[in-house]
VOLO-323161 format. One record per residue (C-alpha): x, y, z; residue in one letter; residue number from 1. Coordinates in steps of 0.2 Angstrom, whole numbers, plus 2048, in hexadecimal, padded with zeros to 3 digits. Layout:
REM residues N
+-----+-----+-----+---+-----+
!  px !  py !  pz ! r !   k !
+-----+-----+-----+---+-----+
!   X !   Y !   Z ! A ! NUM !
...
+-----+-----+-----+---+-----+
***
This chain:
REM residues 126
+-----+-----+-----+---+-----+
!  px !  py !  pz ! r !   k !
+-----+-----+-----+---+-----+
! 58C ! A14 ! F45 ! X !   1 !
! 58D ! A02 ! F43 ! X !   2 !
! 58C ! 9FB ! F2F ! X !   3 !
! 57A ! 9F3 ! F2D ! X !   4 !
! 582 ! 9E3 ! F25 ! X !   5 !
! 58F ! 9E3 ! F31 ! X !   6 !
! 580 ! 9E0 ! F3F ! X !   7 !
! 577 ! 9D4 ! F36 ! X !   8 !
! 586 ! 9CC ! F34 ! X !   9 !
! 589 ! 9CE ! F46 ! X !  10 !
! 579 ! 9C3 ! F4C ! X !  11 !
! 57A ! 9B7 ! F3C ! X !  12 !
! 58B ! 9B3 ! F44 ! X !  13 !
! 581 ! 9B2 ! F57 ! X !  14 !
! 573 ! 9A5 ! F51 ! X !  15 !
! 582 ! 99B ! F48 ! X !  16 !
! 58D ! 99B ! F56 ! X !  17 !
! 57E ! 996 ! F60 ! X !  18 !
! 57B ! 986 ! F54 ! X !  19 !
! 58E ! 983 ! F52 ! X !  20 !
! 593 ! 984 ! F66 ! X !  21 !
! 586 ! 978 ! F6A ! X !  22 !
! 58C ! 96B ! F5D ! X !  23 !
! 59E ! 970 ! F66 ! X !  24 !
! 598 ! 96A ! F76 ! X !  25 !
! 58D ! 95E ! F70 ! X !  26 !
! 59E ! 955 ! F68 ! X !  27 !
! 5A7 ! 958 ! F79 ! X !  28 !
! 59B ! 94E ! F83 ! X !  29 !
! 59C ! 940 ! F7B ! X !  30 !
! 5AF ! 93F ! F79 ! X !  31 !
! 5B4 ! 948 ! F6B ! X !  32 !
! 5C5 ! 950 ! F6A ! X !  33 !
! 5C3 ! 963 ! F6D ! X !  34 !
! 5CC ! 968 ! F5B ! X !  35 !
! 5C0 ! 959 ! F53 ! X !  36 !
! 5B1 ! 963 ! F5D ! X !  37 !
! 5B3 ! 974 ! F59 ! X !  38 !
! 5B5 ! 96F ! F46 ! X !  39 !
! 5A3 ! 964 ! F46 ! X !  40 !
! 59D ! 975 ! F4E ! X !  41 !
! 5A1 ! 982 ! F42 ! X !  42 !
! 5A0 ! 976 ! F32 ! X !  43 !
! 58B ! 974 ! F38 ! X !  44 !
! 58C ! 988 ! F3F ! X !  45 !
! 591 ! 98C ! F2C ! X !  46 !
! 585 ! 985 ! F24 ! X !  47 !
! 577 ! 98E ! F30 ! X !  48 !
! 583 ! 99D ! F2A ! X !  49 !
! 581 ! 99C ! F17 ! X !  50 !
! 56E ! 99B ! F19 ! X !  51 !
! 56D ! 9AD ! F24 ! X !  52 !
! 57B ! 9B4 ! F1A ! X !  53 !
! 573 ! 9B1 ! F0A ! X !  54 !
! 561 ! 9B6 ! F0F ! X !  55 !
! 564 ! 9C2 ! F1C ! X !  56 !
! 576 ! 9CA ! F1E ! X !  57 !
! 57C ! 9CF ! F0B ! X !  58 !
! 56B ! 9D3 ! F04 ! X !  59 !
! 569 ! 9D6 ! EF2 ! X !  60 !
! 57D ! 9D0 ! EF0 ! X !  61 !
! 578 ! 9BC ! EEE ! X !  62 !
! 57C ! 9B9 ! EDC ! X !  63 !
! 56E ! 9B7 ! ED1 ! X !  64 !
! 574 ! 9A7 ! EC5 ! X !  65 !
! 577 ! 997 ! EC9 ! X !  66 !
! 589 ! 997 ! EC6 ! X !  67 !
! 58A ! 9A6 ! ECE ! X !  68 !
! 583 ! 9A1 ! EDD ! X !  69 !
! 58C ! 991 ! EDD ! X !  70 !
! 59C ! 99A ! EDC ! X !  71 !
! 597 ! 9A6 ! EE9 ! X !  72 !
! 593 ! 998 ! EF4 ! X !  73 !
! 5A4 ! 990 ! EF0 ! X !  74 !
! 5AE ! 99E ! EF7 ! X !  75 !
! 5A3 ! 9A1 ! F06 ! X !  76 !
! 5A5 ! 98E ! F0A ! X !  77 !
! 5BB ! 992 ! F05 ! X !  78 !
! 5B6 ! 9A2 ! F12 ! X !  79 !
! 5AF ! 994 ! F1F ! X !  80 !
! 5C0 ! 98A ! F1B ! X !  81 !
! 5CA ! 999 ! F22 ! X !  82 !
! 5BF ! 99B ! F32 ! X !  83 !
! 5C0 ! 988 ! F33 ! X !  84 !
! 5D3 ! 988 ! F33 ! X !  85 !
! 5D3 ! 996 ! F3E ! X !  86 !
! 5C5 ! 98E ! F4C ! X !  87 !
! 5CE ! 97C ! F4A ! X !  88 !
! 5E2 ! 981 ! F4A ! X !  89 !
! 5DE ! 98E ! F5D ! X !  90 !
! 5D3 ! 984 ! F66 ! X !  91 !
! 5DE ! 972 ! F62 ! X !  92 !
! 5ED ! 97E ! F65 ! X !  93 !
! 5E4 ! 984 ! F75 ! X !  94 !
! 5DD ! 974 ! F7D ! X !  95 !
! 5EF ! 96C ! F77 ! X !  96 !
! 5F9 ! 979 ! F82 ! X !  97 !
! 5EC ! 976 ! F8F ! X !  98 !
! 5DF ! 985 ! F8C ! X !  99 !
! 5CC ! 97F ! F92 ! X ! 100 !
! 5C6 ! 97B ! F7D ! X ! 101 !
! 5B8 ! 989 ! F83 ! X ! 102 !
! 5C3 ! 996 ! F87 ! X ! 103 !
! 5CC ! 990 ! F78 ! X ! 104 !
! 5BE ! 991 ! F6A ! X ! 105 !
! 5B7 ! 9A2 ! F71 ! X ! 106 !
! 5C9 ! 9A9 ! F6D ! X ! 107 !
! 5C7 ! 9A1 ! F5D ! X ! 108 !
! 5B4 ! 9A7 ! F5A ! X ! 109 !
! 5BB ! 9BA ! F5C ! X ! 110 !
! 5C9 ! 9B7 ! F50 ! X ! 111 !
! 5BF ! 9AC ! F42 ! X ! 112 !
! 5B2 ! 9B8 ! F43 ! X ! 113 !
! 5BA ! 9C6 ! F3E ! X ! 114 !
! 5C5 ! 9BD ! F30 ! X ! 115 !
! 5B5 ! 9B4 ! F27 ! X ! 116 !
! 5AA ! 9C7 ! F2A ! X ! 117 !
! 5B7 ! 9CF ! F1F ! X ! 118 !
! 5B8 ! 9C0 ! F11 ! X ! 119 !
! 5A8 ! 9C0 ! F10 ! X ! 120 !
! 5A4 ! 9D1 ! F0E ! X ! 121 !
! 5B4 ! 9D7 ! F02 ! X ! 122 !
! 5B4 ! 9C6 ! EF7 ! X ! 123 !
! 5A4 ! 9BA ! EFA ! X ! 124 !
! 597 ! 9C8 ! EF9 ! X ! 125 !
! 59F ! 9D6 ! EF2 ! X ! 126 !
+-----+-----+-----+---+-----+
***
């Protein structure tokens, strides 16, 4: 049987891809270079992130004290930084080597999910 935290995780991930996609498009439509695009989308898809995650996926694991919470939130954001780098560096190597940007960030939603599940859960909320 699946983790419980791991499927929460799961959908939080879904509704922020859902937010971060639709800024990704948003930003093609108009012109915006596909590595520039997909970085917009997942920096506004984190923030949606941070407020499931923290209310909804690690429950009872959100530090209690302000400076703890600000640190947690620091390394969730350096957890974010990793996916960013990630999503950026395979869909602008992608779309660079001719891959359609879509195809592109889907490869790179697998890959940065998995990387940013298992910060999170061993270092942000552990």
């Amino acid at each position: 049987m699946l983790d419980q935290v791991y499927l929460r995780y799961v959908a939080a991930s879904a509704a922020s891809l859902g937010v971060d996609f639709a800024i990704f498009m948003l930003a093609m439509s108009v012109g915006v270079p596909p590595a520039l695009a997909a970085a917009c989308g997942y920096i506004v898809g984190i923030v949606c992130h941070w407020l499931i995650s923290s209310r909804m996926v690690f429950i009872g694991q959100v530090a209690e004290d302000a400076a703890s919470r600000r640190n947690q939130q620091a390394l969730f954001v350096l957890s974010a930084l990793v996916g960013l780098g990630i999503t950026t560096g395979i869909v602008g190597l992608g779309s660079h080597y001719g891959l359609d940007p879509r195809i592109a960030k889907a490869m790179a939603i697998i890959v940065s999910f998995q990387a940013t599940y298992v910060l999170r859960k061993k270092v942000v909320f552990a």
